[in-house]
C-alpha positions in Angstrom: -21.8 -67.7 10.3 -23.0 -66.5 13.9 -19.9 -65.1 14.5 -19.9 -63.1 11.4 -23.5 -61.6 11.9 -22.5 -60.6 15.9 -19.7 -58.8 14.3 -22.0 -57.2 11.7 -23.9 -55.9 14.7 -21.3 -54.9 16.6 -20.2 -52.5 13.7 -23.5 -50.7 13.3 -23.8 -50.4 16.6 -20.3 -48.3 17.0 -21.6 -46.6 14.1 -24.6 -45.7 15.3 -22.6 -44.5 18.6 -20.5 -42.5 15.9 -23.3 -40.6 14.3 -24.9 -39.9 17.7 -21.7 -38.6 19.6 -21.4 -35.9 16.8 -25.0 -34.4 17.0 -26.2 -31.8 18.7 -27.9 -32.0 22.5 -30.9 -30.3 21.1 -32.9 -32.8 19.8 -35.1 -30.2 17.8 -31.7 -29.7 15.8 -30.6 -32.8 14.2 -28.9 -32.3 10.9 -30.5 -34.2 7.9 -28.4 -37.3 6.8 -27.3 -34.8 3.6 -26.0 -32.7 5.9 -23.7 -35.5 7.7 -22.7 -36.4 4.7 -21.5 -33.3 3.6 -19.5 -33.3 7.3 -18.1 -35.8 6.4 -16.6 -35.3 2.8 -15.5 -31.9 4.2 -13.3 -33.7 6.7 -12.1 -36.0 5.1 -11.4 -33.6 2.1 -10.0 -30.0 4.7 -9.0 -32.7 7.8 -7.6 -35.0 7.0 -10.7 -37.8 8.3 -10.0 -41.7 7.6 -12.9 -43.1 5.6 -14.7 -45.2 7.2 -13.6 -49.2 7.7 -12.4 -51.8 10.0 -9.6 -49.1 12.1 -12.0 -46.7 12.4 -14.6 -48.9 14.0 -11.8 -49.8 16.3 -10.9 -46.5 17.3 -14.9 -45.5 17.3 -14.4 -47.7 21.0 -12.7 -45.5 22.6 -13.3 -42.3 20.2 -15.5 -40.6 17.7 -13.1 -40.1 15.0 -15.9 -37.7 13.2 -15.9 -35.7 16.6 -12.1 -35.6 16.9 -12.1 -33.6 13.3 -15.3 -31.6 14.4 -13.2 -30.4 17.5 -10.0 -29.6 15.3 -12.1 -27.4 12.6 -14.1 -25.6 15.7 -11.2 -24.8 16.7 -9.9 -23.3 13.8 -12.6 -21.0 12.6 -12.8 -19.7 15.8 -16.6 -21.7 17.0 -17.3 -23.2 19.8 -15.1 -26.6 20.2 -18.9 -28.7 20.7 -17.8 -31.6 18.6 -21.3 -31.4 17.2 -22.6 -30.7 14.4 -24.6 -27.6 14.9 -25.7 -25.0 12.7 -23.3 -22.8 13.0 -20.4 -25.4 11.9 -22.8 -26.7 9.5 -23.0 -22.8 8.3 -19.1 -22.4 7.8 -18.7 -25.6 6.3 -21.3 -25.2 3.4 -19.2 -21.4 2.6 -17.6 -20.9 -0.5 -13.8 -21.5 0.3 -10.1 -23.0 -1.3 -9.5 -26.3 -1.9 -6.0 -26.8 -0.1 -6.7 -28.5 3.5 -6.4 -26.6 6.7 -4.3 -29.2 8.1 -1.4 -31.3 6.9 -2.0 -33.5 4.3 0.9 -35.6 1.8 -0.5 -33.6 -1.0 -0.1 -30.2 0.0 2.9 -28.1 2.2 4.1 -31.2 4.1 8.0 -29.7 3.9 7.0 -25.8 4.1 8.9 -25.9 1.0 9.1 -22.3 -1.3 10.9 -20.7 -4.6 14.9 -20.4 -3.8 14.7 -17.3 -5.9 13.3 -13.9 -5.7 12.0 -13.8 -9.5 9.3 -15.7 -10.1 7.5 -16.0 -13.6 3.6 -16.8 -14.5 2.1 -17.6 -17.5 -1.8 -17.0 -17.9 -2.5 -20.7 -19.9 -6.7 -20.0 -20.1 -9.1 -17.5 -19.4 -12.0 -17.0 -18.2 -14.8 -16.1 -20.2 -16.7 -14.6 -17.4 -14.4 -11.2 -17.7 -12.3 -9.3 -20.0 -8.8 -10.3 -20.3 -7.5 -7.0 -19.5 -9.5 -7.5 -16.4 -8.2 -11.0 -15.6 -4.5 -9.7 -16.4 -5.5 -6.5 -13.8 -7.1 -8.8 -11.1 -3.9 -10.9 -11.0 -1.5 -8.0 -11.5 -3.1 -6.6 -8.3 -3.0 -9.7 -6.4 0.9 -10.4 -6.9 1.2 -6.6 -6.0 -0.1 -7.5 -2.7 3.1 -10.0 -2.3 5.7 -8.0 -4.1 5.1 -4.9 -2.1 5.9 -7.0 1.5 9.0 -8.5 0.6 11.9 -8.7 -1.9 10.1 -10.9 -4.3 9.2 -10.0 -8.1 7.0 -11.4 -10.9 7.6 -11.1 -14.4 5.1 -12.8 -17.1 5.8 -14.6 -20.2 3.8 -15.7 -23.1 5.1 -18.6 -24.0 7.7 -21.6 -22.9 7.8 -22.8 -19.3 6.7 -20.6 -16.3 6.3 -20.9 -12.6 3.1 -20.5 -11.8 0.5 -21.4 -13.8 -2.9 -20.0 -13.6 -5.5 -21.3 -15.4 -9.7 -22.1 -15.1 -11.1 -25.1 -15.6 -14.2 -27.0 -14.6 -14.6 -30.6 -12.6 -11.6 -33.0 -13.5 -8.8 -31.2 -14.7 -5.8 -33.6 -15.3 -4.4 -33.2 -11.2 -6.4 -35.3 -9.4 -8.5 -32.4 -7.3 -11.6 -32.0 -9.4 -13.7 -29.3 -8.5 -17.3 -29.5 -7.3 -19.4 -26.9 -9.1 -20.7 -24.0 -8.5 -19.8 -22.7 -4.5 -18.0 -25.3 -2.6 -14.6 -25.1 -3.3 -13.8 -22.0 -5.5 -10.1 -22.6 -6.6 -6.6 -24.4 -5.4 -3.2 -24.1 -5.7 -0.4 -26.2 -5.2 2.8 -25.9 -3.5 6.7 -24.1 -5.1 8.1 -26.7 -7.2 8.8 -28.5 -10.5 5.7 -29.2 -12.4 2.7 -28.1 -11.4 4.5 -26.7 -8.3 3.0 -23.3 -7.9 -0.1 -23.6 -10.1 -3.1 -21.7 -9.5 -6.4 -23.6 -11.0 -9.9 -21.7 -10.7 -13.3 -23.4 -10.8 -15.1 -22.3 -14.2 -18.4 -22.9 -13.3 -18.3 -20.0 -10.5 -19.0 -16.3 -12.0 -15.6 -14.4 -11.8 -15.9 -10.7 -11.2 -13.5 -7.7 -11.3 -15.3 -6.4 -8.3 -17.2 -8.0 -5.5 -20.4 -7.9 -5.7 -23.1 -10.5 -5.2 -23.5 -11.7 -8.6 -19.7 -13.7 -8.4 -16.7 -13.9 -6.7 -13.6 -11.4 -7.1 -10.7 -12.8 -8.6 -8.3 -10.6 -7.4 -9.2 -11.2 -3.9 -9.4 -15.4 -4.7 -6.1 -15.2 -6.8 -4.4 -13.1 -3.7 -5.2 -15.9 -1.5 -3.7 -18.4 -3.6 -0.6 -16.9 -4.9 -0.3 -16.8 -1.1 -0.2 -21.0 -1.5 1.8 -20.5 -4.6 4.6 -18.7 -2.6 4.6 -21.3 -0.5 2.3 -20.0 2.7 -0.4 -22.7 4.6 -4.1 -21.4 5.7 -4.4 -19.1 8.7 -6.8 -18.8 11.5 -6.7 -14.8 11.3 -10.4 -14.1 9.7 -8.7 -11.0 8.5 -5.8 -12.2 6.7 -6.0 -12.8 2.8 -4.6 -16.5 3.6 -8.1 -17.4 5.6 -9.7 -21.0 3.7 -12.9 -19.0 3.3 -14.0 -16.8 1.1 -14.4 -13.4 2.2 -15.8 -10.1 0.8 -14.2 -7.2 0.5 -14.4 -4.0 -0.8 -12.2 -2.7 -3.3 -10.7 -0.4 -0.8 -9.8 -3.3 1.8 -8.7 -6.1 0.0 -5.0 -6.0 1.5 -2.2 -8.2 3.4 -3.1 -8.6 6.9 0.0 -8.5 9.8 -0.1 -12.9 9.7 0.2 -12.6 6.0 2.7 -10.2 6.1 4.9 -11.8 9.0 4.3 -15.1 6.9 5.9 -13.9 3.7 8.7 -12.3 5.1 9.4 -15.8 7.1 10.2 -17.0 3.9 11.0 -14.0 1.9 12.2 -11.7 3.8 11.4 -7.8 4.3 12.0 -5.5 1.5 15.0 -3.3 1.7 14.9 0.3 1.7 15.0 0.9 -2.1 11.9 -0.9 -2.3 8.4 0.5 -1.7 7.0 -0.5 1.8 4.4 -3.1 1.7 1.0 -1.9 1.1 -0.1 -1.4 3.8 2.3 0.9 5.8 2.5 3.0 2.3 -1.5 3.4 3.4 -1.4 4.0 7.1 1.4 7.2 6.2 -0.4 8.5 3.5 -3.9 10.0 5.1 -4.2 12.4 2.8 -4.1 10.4 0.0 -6.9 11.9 -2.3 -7.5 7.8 -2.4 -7.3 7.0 1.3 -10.3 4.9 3.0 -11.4 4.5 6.6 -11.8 0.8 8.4 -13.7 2.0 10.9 -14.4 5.3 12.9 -16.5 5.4 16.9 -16.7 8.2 20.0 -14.7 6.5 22.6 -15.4 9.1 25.8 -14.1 12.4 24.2 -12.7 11.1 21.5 -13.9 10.1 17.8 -11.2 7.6 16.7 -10.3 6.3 12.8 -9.2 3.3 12.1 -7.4 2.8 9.0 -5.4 -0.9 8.9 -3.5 -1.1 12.3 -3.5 3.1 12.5 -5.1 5.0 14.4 -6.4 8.8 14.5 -8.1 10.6 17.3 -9.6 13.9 17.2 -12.0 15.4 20.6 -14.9 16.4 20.3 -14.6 19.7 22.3 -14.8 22.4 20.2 -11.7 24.5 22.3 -9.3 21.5 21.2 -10.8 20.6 17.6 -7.8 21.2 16.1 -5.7 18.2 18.6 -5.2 15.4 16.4 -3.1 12.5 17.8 -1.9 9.8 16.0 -0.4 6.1 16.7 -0.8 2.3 17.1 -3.9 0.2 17.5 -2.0 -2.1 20.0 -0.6 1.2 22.0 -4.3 1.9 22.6 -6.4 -1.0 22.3 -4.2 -4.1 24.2 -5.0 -7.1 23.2 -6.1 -6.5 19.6 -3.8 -7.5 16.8 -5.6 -7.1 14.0 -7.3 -4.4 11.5 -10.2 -2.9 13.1 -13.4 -3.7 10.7 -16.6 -1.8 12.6 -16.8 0.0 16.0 -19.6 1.5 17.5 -20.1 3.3 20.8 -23.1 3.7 23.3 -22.4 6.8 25.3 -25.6 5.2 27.7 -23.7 2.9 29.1 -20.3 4.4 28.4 -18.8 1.9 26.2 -17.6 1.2 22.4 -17.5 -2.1 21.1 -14.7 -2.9 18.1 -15.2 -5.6 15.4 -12.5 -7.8 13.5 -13.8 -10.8 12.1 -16.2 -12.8 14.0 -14.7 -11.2 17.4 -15.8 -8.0 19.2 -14.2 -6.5 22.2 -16.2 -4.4 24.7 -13.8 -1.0 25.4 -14.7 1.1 28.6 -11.8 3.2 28.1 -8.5 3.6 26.1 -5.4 1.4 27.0 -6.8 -1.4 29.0 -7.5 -4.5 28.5 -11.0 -6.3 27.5 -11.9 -10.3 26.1 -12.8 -10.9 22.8 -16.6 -12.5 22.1 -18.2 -13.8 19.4 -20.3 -11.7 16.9 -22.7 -14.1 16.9 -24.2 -13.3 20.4 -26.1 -10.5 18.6 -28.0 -13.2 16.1 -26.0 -12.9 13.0 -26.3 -16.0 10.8 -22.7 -18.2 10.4 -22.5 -16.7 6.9 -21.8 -13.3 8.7 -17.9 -13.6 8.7 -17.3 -9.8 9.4 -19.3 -6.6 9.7 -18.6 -3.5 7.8 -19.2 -0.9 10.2 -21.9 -0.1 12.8 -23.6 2.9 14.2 -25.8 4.0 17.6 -28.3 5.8 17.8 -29.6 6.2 21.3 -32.5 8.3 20.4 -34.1 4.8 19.2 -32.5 2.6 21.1 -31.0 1.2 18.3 -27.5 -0.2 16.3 -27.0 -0.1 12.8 -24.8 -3.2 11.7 -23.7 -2.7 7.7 -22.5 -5.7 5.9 -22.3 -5.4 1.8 -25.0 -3.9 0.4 -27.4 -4.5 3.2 -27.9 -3.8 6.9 -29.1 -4.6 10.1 -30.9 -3.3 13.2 -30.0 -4.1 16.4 -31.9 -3.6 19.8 -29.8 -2.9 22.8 -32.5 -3.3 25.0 -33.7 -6.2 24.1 -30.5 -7.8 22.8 -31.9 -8.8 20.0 -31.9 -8.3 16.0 -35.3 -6.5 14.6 -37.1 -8.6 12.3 -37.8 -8.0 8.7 -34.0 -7.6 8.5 -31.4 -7.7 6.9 -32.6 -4.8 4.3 -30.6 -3.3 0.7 -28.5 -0.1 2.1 -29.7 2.0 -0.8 -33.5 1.3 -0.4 -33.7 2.9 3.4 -30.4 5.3 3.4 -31.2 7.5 0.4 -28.2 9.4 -0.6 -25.5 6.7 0.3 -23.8 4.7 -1.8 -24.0 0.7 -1.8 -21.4 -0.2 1.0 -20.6 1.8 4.4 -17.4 1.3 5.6 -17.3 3.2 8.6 -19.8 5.4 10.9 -20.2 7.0 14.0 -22.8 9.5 15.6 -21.9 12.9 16.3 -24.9 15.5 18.3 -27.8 15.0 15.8 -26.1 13.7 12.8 -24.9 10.1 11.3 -21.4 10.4 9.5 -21.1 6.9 7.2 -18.0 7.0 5.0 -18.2 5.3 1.5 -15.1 5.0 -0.6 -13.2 8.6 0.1 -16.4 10.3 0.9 -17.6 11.2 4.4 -21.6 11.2 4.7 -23.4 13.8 6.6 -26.2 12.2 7.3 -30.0 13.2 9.5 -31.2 10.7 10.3 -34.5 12.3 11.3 -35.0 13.9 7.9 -33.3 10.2 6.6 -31.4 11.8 4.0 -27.9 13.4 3.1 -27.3 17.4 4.3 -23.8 17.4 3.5 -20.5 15.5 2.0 -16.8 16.1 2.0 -13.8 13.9 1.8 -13.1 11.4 4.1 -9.8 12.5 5.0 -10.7 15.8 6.2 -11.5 14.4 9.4 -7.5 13.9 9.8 -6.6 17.3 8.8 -6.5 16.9 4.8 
C-alpha cells in the first residue's frame, strides 16, 4: 500500500511538471484550466496527442508530450515554436476550422491515396436549410470549378444510385464516428478517395451556411472548396493563402481561388490540363485585365512606381506624368524575390522610402524592386490572432497614419508610435462614406486615396472624407 501511494505521487507530480512546462513565462498570462483543456482535445483531435496514462507519464520524464504537439502546431501556422500555450496559439486554436488532422493520422490520408479516374460523380444526399438549393447546387458547382479548371479532372452529378462523393449536412453524431461539435469549432470534414464513404464531404448543420461571406455565417463555396480539395485526395497545407489551409478563412467573392500549393498539389496527382482545356483559374485571370469583371489584390507606390497586384501578376505604371502611358507587366517572383505567394495588402511610406507587402500573417519590408527582404509576422503591429490576413492598407503621411482594411472594418495604425489607435477596429461604411463594405486594394497618390471595391476604383479626399470621383478598376492597366 505504501508503494502504491508513492507511485500515486510520483504521477501528479510529472503531471503537474506537464501542465507547467507548457505555460507561458508570464505569470500574468496563465490560461484558465478550460483553456488547457481545450489544448488538449485539439491535439489529440488535429495532432495526433496520446491521452493521457501510464506511457505518457513515462515519457513526461524526459519530455512534455503536450509541449512536443504545441511545438509541431506552432510550427505549422506559422507562430512562434514557444511550446507554450500563449494567447496567440490559444487564438488559432479556438478558430473555426476542418475536421481532418494537420498531421498523419490512421483515419485520414495515411497512403496519399486518390480517384484512378478523371470523372468523378457527386450526389447532393441533404440540404441545408440555411440557403436555397439553387444556391447550395451554385456554391458547390463553383467550388469543383476551382479543381476542374487546374487539371484534367471532371464532375458530373447524378440524382440518384451510387456516387462518389457524397456531400451532405448533418449535426453532432452522424453515423462515421467524427461527430461534430456545434456551432464554430470544427465546421465540416471530408474523407479520403475510396469505396464507401471515400470522398464524402459532411458539413456541420448547426453553423449558418451563406452564399456569400459575410459575418452572419460561413461561405459554403469557399468551405466546400477546401474539402473537395480532401475529397480529391490533397492533405492540409501551411500556405495561409491556399484554399487547403485547416482554418477558415474569409474571402471575398472576388478572391476565393486556388493558390500556386493548391495548384502544384492537384496536378501531383492529376496532372495539368492539356491545351484544349481552359487554363486554371487563375492564369485565365492574370491574362484577362480588362475583363469588365477583373479585381485587384493589392496596389502601393514603390519609388516611382504604383504597382497592381492581381494573383501572382503584376502591373506597374510611373507616376511621372511624361511616361504615364509606360505600363510594364510580369511576375511577382521576377520582382519581389522571395515571395511565392498572392500579394493580399501593400502599403508604402515615401518618409522612410519603403513599401511593406502582406500575404497571410507575413509582411515583407521592400526598399526597392528585385532584392531580397525577410518575412515578419503581422502581428508586430497588435492585430489580434483572429487576424489571419489583411485586405489592403493605405498611408497617409499627412497624419502619420496606416489604414489596415480587413472585412467590413478597419484599422489605424501609428507609425510613430508603432502602435494601433484605440477605439479600433471601426465598420468601413460608418467613417469612409461613399465606399462600399470591403476594400481590396489602396494606395495614396498627391492628395487623393484610391481604394478599389469589386471592379470599381475609388477616388477618394480624404480631407473632405468622401468620394470625388469613380471609374473602373482596370483602367489603371490601360482598359
Amino acid at each position: 500500500m505504501k508503494l502504491f501511494w508513492s507511485w500515486i505521487r510520483v504521477w501528479g507530480f510529472l503531471m503537474f511538471v506537464e501542465i507547467l512546462w507548457i505555460l507561458p513565462t508570464n505569470q500574468d498570462q496563465l490560461p484558465r484550466p478550460e483553456d488547457v483543456q481545450l489544448a488538449e482535445d485539439y491535439l489529440q483531435r488535429f495532432y495526433n496527442l496520446q491521452p493521457r496514462g501510464r506511457k505518457m507519464v513515462r515519457r513526461a520524464r524526459l519530455m512534455s508530450p503536450m509541449e512536443e504537439k504545441i511545438r509541431k502546431m506552432q510550427k505549422f501556422f506559422g507562430l512562434a515554436e514557444t511550446g507554450h500555450l500563449d494567447s496567440q496559439t490559444l487564438g488559432v486554436m479556438k478558430e473555426p476550422r476542418c475536421g481532418v488532422p494537420d498531421v498523419e493520422n490512421f483515419s485520414f490520408f495515411s497512403q496519399k491515396p486518390k480517384w484512378k479516374k478523371h470523372t468523378i460523380t457527386y450526389k447532393i444526399a441533404k440540404y441545408t436549410p440555411d440557403m436555397k438549393r439553387e444556391d447550395v447546387e451554385n456554391s458547390f458547382l463553383s467550388a469543383m470549378k476551382m479543381w476542374r479548371d487546374a487539371t484534367l479532372l471532371r464532375f458530373i452529378k447524378v440524382n440518384q444510385g451510387k456516387a462518389d462523393i457524397v456531400l451532405s449536412f448533418a449535426r453532432r453524431t452522424h453515423g462515421d464516428f467524427f461527430p461534430f461539435d456545434g456551432p464554430r469549432g470544427v465546421l465540416a470534414h471530408a474523407f479520403q478517395p475510396g469505396e464507401g464513404i471515400g470522398g464524402d464531404v459532411h458539413f456541420d448543420e448547426d453553423e449558418t451556411w451563406t452564399a456569400g461571406s459575410g459575418k452572419q455565417g460561413y461561405s459554403l463555396l469557399a468551405v466546400a472548396a477546401h474539402e473537395l480539395g480532401h475529397s480529391l485526395g490533397l492533405s492540409h497545407s501551411n500556405d495561409p493563402t491556399a484554399i487547403m489551409y485547416p482554418n477558415y478563412k474569409y474571402y471575398s467573392s472576388t478572391k476565393c481561388s486556388l493558390a500556386e500549393d493548391d495548384v502544384l498539389g492537384i496536378q501531383t496527382l492529376y496532372g495539368k490540363p492539356t491545351k484544349n482545356v481552359e487554363p486554371p483559374i487563375i492564369s485565365r485571370k492574370n491574362s484577362r485585365k480588362c475583363d469588365p469583371n477583373f479585381t485587384l489584390d493589392a496596389a502601393a507606390v514603390i519609388g516611382n512606381e504604383i504597382v497592381f497586384f492581381k494573383n501572382r501578376d503584376m502591373w506597374m505604371r510611373t507616376t511621372w506624368v511624361t511616361s504615364w502611358n509606360r505600363l510594364t507587366e510580369g511576375h511577382i517572383s521576377t520582382y519581389l524575390p522571395g515571395i511565392s505567394s498572392h500579394i493580399d495588402a501593400a502599403y508604402d511610406v515615401p518618409a522612410k522610402g519603403i513599401a511593406y507587402i502582406f500575404t497571410g500573417p507575413k509582411y515583407w519590408v521592400v526598399k526597392q524592386l528585385k532584392t531580397k527582404s525577410h518575412a515578419r509576422s503581422i502581428y508586430e503591429y497588435g492585430f489580434s490572432s483572429r487576424v489571419r490576413q489583411v485586405d489592403a492598407a493605405v498611408h497617409v503621411g499627412e497624419y502619420g497614419k496606416t489604414f489596415f482594411f480587413i472585412g467590413e472594418v478597419y484599422y489605424r495604425y501609428d507609425e510613430l508610435r508603432r502602435r494601433m489607435d484605440p477605439g479600433f477596429p471601426r465598420v468601413i461604411r460608418s467613417d469612409w462614406h461613399g465606399i462600399s463594405r470591403t476594400v481590396e486594394a489602396g494606395f495614396k497618390l498627391h492628395d487623393s486615396i484610391y481604394l478599389f471595391s469589386g471592379t470599381k476604383s475609388y477616388q477618394y479626399d480624404f480631407r473632405q472624407k468622401r468620394v470625388v470621383n469613380r471609374i473602373s478598376a482596370n483602367a489603371w492597366l490601360g482598359c
